[in-house]
Z-matrix of the N, CA and C atoms (Angstrom, degrees):
N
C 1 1.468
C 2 1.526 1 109.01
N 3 1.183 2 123.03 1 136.17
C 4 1.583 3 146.87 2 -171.13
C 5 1.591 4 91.98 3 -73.58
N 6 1.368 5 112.29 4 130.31
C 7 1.805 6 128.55 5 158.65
C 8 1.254 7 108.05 6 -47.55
N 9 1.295 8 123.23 7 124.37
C 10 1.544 9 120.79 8 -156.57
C 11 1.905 10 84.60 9 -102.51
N 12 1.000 11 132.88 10 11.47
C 13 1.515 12 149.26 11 142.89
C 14 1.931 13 119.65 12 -73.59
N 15 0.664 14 84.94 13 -12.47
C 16 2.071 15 101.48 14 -164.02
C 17 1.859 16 107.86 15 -117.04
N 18 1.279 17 106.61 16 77.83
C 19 1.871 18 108.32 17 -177.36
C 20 1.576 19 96.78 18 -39.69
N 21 1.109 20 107.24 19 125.85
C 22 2.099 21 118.75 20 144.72
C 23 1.370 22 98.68 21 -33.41
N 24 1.746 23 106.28 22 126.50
C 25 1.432 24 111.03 23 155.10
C 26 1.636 25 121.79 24 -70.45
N 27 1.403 26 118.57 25 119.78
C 28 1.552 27 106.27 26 -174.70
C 29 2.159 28 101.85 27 -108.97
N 30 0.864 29 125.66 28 -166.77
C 31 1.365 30 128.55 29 -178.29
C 32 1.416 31 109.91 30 -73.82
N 33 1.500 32 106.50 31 -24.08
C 34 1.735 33 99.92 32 -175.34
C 35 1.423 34 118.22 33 -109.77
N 36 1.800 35 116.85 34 13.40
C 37 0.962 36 130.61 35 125.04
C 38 1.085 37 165.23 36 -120.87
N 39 1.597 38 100.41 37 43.25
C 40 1.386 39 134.66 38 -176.59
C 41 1.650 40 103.11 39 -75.02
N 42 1.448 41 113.40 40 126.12
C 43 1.533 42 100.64 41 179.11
C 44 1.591 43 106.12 42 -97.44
N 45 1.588 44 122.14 43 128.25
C 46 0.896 45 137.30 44 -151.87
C 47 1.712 46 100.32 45 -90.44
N 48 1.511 47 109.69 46 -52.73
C 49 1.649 48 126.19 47 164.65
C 50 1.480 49 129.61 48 -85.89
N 51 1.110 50 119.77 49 93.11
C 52 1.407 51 124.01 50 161.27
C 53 1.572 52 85.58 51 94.91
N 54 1.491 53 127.21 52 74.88
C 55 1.354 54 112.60 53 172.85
C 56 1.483 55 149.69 54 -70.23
N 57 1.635 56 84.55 55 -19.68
C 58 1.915 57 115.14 56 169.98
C 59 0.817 58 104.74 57 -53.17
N 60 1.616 59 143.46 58 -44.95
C 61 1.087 60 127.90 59 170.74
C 62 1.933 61 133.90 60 -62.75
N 63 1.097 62 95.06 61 -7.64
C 64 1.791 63 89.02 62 149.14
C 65 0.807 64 160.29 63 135.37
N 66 1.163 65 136.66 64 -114.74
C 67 1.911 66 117.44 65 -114.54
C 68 1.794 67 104.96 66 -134.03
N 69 0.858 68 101.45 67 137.52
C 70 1.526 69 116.89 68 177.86
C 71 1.621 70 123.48 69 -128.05
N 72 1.034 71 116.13 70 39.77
C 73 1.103 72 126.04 71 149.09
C 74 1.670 73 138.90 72 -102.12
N 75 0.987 74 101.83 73 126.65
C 76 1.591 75 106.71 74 179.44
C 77 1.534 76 130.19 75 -25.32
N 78 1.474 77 112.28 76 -60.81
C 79 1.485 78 114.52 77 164.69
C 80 1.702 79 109.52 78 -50.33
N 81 1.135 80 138.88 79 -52.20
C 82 1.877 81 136.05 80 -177.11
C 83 0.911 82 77.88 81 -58.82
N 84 1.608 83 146.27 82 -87.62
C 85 1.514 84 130.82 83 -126.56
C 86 1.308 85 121.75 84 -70.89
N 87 1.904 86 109.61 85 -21.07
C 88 1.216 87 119.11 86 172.89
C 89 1.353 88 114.43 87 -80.19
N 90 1.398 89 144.60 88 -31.04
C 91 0.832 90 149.30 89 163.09
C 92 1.658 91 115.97 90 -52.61
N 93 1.156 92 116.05 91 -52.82
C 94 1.542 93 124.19 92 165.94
C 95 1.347 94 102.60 93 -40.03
N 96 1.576 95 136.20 94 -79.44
C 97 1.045 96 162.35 95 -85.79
C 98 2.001 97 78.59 96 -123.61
N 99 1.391 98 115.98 97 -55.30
C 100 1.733 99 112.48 98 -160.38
C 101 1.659 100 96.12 99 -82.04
N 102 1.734 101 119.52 100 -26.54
C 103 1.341 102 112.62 101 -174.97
C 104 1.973 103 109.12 102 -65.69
N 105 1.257 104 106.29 103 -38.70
C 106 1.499 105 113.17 104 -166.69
C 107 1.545 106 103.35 105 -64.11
N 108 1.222 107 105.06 106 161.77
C 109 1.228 108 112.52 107 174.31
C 110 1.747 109 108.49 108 -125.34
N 111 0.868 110 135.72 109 -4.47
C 112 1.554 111 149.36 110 162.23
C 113 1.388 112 137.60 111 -153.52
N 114 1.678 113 112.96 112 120.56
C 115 1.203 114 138.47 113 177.63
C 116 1.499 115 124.82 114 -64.41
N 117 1.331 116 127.95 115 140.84
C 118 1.327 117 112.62 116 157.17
C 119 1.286 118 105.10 117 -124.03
N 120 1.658 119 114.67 118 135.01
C 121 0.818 120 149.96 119 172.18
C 122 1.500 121 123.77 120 -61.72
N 123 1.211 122 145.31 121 93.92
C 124 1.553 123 131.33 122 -160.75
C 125 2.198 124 98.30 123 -106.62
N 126 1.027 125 117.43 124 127.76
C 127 1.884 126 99.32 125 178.98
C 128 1.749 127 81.89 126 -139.46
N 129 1.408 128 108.12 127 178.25
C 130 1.318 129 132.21 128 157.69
C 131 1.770 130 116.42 129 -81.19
N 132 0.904 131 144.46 130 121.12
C 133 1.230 132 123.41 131 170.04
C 134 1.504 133 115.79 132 -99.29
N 135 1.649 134 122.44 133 153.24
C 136 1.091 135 125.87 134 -173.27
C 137 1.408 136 133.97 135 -11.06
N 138 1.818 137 105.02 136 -34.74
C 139 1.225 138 126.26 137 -155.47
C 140 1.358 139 83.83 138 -88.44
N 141 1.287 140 142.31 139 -18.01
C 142 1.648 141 140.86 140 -153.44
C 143 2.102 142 99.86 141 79.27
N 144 0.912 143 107.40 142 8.24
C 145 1.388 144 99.34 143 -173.58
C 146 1.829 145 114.70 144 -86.71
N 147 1.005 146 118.55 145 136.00
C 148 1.269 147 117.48 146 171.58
C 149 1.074 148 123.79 147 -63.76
N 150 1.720 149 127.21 148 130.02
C 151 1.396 150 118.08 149 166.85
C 152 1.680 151 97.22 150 -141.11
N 153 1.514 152 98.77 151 168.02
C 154 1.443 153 111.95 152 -168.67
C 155 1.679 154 91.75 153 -135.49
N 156 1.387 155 109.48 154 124.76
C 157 1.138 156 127.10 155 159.91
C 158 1.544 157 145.67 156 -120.56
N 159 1.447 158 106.77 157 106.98
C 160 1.841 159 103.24 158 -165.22
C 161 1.415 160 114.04 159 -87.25
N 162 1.166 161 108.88 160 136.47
C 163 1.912 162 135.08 161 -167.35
C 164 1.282 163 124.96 162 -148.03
N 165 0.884 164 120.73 163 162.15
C 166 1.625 165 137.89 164 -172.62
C 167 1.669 166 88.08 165 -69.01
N 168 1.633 167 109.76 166 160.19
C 169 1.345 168 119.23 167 162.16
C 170 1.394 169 98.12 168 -143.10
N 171 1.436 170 105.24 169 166.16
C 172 1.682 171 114.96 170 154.07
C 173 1.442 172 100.52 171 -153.91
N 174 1.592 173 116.83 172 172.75
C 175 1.669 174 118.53 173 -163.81
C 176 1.585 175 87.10 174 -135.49
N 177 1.275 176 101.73 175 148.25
C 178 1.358 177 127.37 176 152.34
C 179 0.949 178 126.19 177 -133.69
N 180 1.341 179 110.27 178 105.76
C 181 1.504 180 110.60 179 -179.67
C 182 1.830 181 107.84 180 89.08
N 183 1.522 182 93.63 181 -129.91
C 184 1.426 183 111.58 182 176.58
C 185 1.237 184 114.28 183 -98.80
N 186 1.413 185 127.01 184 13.47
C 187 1.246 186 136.59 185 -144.73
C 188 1.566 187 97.38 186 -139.06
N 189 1.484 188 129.72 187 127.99
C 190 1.473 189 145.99 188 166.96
C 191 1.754 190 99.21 189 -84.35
N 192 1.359 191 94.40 190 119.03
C 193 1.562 192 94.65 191 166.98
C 194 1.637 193 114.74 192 -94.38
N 195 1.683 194 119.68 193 131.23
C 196 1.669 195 105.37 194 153.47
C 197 1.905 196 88.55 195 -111.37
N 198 2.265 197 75.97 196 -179.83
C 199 1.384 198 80.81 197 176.79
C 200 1.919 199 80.47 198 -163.47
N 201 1.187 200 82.99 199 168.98
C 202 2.091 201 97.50 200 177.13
C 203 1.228 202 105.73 201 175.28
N 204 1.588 203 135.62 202 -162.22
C 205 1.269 204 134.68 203 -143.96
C 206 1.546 205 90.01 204 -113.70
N 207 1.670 206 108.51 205 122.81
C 208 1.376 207 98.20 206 162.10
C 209 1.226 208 140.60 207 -37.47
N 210 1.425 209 136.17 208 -1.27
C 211 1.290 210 143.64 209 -134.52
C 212 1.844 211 83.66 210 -126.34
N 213 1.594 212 132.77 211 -13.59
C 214 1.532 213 140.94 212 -139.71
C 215 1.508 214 85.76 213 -89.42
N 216 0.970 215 133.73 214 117.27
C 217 1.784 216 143.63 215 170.50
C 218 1.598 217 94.14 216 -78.16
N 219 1.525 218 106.95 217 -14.38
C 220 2.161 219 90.72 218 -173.94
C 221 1.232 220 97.83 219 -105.40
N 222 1.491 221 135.44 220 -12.53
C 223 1.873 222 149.68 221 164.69
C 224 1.279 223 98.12 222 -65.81
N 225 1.380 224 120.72 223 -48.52
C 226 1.921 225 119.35 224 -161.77
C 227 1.464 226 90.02 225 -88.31
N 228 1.162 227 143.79 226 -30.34
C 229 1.234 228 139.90 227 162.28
C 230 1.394 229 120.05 228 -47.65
N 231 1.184 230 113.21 229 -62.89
C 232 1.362 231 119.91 230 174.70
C 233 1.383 232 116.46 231 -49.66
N 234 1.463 233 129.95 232 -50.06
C 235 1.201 234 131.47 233 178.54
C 236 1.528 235 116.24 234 -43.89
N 237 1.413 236 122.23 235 142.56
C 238 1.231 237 140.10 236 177.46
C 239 1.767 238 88.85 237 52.70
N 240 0.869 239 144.05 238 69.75
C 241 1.570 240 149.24 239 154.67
C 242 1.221 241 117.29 240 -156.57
N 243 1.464 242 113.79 241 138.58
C 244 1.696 243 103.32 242 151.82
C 245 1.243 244 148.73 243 -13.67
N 246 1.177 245 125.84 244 94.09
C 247 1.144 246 113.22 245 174.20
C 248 1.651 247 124.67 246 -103.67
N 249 1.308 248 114.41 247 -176.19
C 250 1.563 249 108.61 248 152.13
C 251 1.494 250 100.54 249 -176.38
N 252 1.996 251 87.41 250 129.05
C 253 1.507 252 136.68 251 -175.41
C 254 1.478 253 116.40 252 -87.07
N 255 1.303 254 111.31 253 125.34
C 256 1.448 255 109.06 254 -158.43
C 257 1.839 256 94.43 255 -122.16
N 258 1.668 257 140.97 256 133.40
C 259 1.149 258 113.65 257 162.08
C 260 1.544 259 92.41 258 -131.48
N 261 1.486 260 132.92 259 165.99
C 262 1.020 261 138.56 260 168.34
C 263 1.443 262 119.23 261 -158.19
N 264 1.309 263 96.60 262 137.23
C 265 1.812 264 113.11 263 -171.35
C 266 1.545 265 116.34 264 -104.16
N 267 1.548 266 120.78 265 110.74
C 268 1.514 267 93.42 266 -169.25
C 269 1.434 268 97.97 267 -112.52
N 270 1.324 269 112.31 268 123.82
C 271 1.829 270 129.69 269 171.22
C 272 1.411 271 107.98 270 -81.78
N 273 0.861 272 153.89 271 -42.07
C 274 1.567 273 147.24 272 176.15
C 275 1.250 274 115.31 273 -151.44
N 276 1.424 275 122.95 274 169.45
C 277 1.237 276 150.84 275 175.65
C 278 1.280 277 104.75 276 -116.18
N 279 1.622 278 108.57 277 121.70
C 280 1.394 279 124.39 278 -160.20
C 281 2.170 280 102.65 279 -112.33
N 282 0.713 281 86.14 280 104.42
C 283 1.909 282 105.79 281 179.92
C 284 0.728 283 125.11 282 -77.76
N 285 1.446 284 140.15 283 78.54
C 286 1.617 285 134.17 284 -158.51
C 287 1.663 286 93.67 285 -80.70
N 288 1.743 287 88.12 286 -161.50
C 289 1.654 288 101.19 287 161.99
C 290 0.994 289 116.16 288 -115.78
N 291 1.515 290 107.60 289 30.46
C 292 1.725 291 105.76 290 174.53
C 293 1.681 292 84.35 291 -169.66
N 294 1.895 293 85.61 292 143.42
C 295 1.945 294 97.43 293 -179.70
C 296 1.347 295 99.27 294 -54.01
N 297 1.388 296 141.04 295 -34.47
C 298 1.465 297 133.97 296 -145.45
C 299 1.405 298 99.32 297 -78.41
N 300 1.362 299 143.29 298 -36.75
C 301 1.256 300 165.05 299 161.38
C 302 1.749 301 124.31 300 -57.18
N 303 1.268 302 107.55 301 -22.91
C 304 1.322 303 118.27 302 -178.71
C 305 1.864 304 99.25 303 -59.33
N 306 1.301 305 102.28 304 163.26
C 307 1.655 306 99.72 305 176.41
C 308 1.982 307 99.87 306 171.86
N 309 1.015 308 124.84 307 -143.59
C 310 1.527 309 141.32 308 -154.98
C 311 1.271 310 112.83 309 -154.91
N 312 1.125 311 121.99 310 162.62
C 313 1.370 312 145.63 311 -176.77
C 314 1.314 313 93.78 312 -137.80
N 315 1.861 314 119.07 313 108.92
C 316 1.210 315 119.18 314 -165.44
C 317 1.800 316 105.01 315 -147.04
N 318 1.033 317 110.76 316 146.80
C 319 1.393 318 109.79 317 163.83
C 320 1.593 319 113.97 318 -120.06
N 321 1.844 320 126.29 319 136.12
C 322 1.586 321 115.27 320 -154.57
C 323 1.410 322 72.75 321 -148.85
N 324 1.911 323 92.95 322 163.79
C 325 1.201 324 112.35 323 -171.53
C 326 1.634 325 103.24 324 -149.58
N 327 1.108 326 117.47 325 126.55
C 328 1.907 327 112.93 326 -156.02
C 329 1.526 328 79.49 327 -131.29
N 330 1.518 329 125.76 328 128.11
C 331 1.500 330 143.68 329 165.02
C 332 1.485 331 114.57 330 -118.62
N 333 1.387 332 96.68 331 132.55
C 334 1.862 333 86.50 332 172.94
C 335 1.523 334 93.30 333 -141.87
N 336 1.328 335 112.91 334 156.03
C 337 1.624 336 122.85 335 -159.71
C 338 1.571 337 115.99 336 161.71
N 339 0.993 338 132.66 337 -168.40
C 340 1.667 339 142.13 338 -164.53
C 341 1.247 340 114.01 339 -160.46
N 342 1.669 341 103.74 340 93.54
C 343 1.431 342 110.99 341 -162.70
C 344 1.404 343 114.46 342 -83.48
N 345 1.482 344 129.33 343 129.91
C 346 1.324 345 139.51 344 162.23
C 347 1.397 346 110.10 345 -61.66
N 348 1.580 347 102.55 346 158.30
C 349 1.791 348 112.96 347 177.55
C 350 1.729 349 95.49 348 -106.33
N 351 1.360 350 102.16 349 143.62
C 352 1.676 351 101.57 350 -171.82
C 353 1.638 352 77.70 351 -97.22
N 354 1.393 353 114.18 352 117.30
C 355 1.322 354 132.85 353 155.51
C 356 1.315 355 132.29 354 -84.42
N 357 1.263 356 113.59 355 -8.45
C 358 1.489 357 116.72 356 170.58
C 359 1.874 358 126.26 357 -87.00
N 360 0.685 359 131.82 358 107.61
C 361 1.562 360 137.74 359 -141.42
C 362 1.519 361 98.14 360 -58.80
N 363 1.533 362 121.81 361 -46.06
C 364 1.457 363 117.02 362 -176.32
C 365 1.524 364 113.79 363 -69.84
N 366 1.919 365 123.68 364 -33.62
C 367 1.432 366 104.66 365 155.31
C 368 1.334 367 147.28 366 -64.88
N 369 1.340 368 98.43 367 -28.13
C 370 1.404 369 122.66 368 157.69
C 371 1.508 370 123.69 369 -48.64
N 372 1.133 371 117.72 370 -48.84
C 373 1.381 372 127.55 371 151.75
C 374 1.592 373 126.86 372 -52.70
N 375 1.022 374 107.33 373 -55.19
C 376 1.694 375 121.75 374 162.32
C 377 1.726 376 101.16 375 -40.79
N 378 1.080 377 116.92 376 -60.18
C 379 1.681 378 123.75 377 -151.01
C 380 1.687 379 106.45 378 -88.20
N 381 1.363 380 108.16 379 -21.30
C 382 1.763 381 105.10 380 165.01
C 383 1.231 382 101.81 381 -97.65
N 384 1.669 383 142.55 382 0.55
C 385 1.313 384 122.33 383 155.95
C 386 1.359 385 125.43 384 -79.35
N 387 1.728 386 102.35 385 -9.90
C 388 1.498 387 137.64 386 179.75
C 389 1.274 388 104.40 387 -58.69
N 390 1.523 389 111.99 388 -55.36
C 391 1.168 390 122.92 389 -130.33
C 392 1.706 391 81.88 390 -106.39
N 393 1.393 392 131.58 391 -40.23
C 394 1.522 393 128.16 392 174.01
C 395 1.587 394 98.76 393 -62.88
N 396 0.959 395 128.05 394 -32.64
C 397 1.798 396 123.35 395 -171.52
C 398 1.546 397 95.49 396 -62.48
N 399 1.361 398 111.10 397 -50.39
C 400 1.605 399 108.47 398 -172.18
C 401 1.134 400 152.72 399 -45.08
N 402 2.204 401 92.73 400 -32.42
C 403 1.327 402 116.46 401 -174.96
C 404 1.721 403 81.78 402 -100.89
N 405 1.125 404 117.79 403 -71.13
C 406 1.706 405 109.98 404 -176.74
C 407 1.334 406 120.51 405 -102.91
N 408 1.418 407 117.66 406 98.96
C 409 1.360 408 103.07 407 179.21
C 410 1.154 409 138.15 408 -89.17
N 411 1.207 410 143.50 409 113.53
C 412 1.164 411 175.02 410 -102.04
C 413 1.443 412 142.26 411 42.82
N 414 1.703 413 97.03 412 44.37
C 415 1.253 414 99.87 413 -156.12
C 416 1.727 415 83.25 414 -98.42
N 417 1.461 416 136.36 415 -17.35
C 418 1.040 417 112.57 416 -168.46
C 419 1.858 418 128.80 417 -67.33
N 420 1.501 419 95.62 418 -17.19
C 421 1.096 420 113.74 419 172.99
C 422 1.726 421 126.78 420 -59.64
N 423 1.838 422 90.34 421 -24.61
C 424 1.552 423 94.61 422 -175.66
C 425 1.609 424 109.22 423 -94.46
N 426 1.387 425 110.49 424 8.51
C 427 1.300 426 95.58 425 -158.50
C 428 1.836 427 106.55 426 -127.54
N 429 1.138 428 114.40 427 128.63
C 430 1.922 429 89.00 428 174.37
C 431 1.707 430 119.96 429 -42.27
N 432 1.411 431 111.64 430 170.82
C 433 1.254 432 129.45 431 -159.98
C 434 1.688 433 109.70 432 -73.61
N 435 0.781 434 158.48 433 162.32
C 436 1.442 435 159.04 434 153.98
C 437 1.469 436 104.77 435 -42.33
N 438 1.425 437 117.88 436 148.99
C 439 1.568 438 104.50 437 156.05
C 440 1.531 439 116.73 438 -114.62
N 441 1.004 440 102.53 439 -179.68
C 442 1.022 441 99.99 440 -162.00
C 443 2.079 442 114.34 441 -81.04
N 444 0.954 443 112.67 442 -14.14
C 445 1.689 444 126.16 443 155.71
C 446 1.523 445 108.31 444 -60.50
N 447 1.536 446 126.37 445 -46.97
C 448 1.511 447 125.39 446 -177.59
C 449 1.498 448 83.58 447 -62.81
N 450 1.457 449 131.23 448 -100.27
C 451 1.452 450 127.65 449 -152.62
C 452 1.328 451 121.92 450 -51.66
N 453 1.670 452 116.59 451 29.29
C 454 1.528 453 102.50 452 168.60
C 455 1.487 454 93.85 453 -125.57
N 456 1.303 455 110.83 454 -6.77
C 457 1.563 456 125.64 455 168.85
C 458 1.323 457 115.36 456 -76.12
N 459 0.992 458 109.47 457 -15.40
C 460 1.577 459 117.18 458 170.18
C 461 1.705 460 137.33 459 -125.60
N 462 1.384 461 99.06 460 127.27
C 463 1.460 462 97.76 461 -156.40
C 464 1.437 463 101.51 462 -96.16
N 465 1.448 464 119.74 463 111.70
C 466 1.487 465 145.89 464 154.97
C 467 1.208 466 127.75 465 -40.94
N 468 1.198 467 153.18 466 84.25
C 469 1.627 468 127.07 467 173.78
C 470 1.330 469 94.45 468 -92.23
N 471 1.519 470 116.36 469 -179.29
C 472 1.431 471 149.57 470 -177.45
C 473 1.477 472 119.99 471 -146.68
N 474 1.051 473 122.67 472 104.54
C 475 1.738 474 122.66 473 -159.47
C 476 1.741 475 112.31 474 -126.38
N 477 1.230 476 113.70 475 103.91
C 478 1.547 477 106.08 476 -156.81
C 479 1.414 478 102.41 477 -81.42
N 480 1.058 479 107.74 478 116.72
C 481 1.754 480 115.95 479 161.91
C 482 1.288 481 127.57 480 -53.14
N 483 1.448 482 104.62 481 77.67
C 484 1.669 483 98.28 482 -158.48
C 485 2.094 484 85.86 483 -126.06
N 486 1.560 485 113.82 484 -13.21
C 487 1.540 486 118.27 485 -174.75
C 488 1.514 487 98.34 486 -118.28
N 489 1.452 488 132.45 487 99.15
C 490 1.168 489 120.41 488 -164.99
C 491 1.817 490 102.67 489 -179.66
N 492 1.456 491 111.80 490 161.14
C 493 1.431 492 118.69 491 -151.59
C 494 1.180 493 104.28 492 -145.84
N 495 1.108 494 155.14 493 116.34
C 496 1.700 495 145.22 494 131.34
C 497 1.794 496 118.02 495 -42.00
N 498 1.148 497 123.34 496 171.30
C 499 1.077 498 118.76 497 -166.11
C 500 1.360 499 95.98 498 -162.74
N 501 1.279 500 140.45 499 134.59
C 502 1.813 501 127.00 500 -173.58
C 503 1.328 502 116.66 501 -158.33
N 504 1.470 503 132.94 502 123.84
C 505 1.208 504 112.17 503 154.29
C 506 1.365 505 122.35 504 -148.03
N 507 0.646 506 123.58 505 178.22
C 508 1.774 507 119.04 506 -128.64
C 509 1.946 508 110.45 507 173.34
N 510 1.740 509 92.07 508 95.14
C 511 1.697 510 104.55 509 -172.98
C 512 1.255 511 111.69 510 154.90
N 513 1.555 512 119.17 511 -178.32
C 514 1.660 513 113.30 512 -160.95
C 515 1.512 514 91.16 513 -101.90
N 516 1.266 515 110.98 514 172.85
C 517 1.356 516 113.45 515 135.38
C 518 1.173 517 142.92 516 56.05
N 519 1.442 518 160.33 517 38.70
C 520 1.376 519 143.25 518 -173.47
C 521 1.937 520 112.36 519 -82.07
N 522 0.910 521 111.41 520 119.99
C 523 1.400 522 121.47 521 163.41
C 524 0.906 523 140.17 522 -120.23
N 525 1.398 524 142.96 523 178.76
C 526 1.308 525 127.17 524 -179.88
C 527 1.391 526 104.71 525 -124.21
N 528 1.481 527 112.82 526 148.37
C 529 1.101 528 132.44 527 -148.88
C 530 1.943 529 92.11 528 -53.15
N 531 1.400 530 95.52 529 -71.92
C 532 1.445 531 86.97 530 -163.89
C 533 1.884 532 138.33 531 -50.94
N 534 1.872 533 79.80 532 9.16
C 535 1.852 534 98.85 533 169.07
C 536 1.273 535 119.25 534 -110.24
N 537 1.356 536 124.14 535 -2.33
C 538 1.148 537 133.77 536 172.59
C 539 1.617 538 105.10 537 -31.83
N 540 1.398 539 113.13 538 -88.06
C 541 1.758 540 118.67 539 170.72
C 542 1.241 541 122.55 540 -37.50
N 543 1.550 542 135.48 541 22.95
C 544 1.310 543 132.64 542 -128.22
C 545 2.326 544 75.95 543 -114.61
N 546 0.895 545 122.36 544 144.92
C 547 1.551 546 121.44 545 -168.85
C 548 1.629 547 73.02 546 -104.88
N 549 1.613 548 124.37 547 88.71
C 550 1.242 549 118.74 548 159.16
C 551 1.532 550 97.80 549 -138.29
N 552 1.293 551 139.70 550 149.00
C 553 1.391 552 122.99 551 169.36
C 554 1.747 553 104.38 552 -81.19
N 555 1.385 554 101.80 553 162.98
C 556 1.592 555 104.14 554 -174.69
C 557 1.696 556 104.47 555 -142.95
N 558 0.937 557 112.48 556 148.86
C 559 1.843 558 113.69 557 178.40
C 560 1.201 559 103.98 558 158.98
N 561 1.160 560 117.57 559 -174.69
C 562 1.460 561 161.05 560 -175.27
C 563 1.677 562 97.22 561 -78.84
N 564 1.544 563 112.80 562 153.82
C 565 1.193 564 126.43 563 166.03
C 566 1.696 565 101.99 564 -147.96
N 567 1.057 566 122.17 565 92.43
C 568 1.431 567 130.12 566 -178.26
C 569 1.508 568 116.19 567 -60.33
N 570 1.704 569 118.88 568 135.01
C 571 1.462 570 93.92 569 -165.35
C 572 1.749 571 87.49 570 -123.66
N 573 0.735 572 118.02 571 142.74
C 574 1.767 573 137.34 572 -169.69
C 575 1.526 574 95.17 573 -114.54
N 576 1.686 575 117.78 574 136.88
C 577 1.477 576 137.63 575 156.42
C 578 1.711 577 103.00 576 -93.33
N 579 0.959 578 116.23 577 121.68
C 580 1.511 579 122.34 578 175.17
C 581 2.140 580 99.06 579 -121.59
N 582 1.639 581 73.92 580 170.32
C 583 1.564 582 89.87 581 175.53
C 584 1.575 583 112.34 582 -143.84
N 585 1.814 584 106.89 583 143.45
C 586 1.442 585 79.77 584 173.47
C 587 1.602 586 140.34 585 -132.83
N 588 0.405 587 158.30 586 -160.32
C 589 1.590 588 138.04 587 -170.36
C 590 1.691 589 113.32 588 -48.09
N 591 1.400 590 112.06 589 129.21
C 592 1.049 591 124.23 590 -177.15
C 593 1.906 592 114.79 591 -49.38
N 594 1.197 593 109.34 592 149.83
C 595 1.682 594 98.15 593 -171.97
C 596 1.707 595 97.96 594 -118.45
N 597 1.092 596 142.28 595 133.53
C 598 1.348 597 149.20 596 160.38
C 599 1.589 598 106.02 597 -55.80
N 600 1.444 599 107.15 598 129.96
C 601 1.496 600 113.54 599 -176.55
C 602 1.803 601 93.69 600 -89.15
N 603 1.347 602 92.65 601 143.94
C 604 1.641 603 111.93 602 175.08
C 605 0.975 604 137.01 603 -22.78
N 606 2.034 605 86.14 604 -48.26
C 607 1.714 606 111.33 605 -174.87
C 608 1.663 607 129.32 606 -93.54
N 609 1.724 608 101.86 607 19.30
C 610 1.104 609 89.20 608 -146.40
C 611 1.551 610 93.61 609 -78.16
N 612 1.279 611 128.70 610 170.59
C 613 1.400 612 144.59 611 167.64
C 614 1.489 613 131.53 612 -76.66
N 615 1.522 614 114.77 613 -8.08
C 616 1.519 615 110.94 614 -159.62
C 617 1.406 616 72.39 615 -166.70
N 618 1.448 617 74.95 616 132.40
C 619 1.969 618 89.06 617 176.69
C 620 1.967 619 94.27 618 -87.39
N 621 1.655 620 89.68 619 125.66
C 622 1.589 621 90.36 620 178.44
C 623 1.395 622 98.93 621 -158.32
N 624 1.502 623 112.84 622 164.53
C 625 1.600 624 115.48 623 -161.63
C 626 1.735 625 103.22 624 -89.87
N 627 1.027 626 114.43 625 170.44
C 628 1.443 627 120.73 626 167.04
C 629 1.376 628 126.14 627 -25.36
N 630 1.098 629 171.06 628 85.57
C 631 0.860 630 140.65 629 -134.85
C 632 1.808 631 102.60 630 -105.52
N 633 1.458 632 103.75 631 174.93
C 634 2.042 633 113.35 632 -146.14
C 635 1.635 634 75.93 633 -57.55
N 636 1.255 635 153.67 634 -68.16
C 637 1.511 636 133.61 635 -115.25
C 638 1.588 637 102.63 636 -89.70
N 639 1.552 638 109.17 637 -15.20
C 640 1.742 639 99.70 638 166.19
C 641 1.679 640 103.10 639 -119.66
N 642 0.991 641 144.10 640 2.29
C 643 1.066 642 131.18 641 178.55
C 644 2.110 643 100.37 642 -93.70
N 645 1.344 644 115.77 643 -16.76
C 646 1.379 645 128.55 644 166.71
C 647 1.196 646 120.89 645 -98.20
N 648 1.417 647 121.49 646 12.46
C 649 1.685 648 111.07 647 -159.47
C 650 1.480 649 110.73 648 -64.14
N 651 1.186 650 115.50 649 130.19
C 652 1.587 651 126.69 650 148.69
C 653 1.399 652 106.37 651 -121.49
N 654 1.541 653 97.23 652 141.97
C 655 1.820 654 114.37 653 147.94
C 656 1.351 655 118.43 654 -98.28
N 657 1.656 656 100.34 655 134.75
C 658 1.379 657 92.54 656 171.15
C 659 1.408 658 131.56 657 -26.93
N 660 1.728 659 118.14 658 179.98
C 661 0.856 660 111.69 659 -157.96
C 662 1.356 661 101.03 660 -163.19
């Protein structure tokens, strides 16, 4: 019996290049998946034409949440169809001693599945407070509740991560021998997401300080 932690390898996430690199387990993909802060979206559209669309995500559970304005002809598209979810984290810039060798230190996350619309108004509600916890967490606390006009204005999917792949790599350098002696420097270039001090909007009404969910922000980690 299969690790009910460990996705089934299926054909469309079989890694074809460099396969050691990976990983199908639940904890990597969740970790990928809660560190990022934006998805791209890949669907067919009506026309049969390809489009790729980047958006906010958040997860519940086993489940990738999107969401956008009911009114989105490429959201209502997506629903009940194929899709495929792309996220990627880049940790360094890898410097060989030769351009051909240059490359990344990256962690990726490739989903394919057929996302449902959460039609019920109280999950729906649940899953855009989901999905605001994700990008800032704890902002729901600062803010009144949704009403119920916003969450019918907004179209939810739910896409279970049950067809899906990690991808990782992580190390200096590959060269080839006969460049080793090559008088080029070679390494790592580490790339850091920062944030920076919160800015007071124009309009606000009440002189008041930052409040904890941006004056504390962290992303996972």
């Amino acid at each position: 019996m299969a690790d009910e932690d460990e996705l089934a390898v299926t054909d469309r996430t079989t890694l074809k290049r460099i396969p050691e690199r990976g990983h199908f387990d639940r904890d990597t993909l969740n970790a990928i998946i809660d560190e990022a802060m934006i998805c791209h979206v890949g669907i067919v559209d009506e026309h049969g034409r390809p489009v790729v669309i980047p958006t906010f995500h958040g997860r519940d559970g086993d489940d990738l949440l999107l969401h956008g304005s009911a009114a989105s002809r490429l959201l209502r598209t997506a629903r009940n169809s194929e899709i495929c979810v792309t996220i990627t984290l880049i940790d360094s810039l890898v410097m060989a001693r030769t351009a051909f060798h240059h490359s990344a230190n990256y962690r990726s996350v490739v989903i394919f599945g057929v996302p449902e619309q959460i039609t019920d108004d109280a999950e729906a509600d649940a899953a855009l407070n989901t999905l605001v916890e994700a990008l800032i967490p704890g902002r729901m606390d600062e803010v009144r509740p949704n009403t119920t006009k916003e969450v019918r204005a907004t179209l939810t999917l739910r896409l279970p991560i049950t067809e899906a792949s990690a991808k990782i790599r992580n190390g200096p350098p590959v060269d080839d021998e006969e460049d080793m002696d090559a008088a080029v420097w070679a390494g790592l270039l580490p790339v850091h997401t920062t944030f920076g001090e919160p800015i007071t909007a124009d309009d606000m009404r009440h002189d008041l300080p930052p409040s904890k969910s941006a004056a504390n922000y962290r992303r996972p980690a």
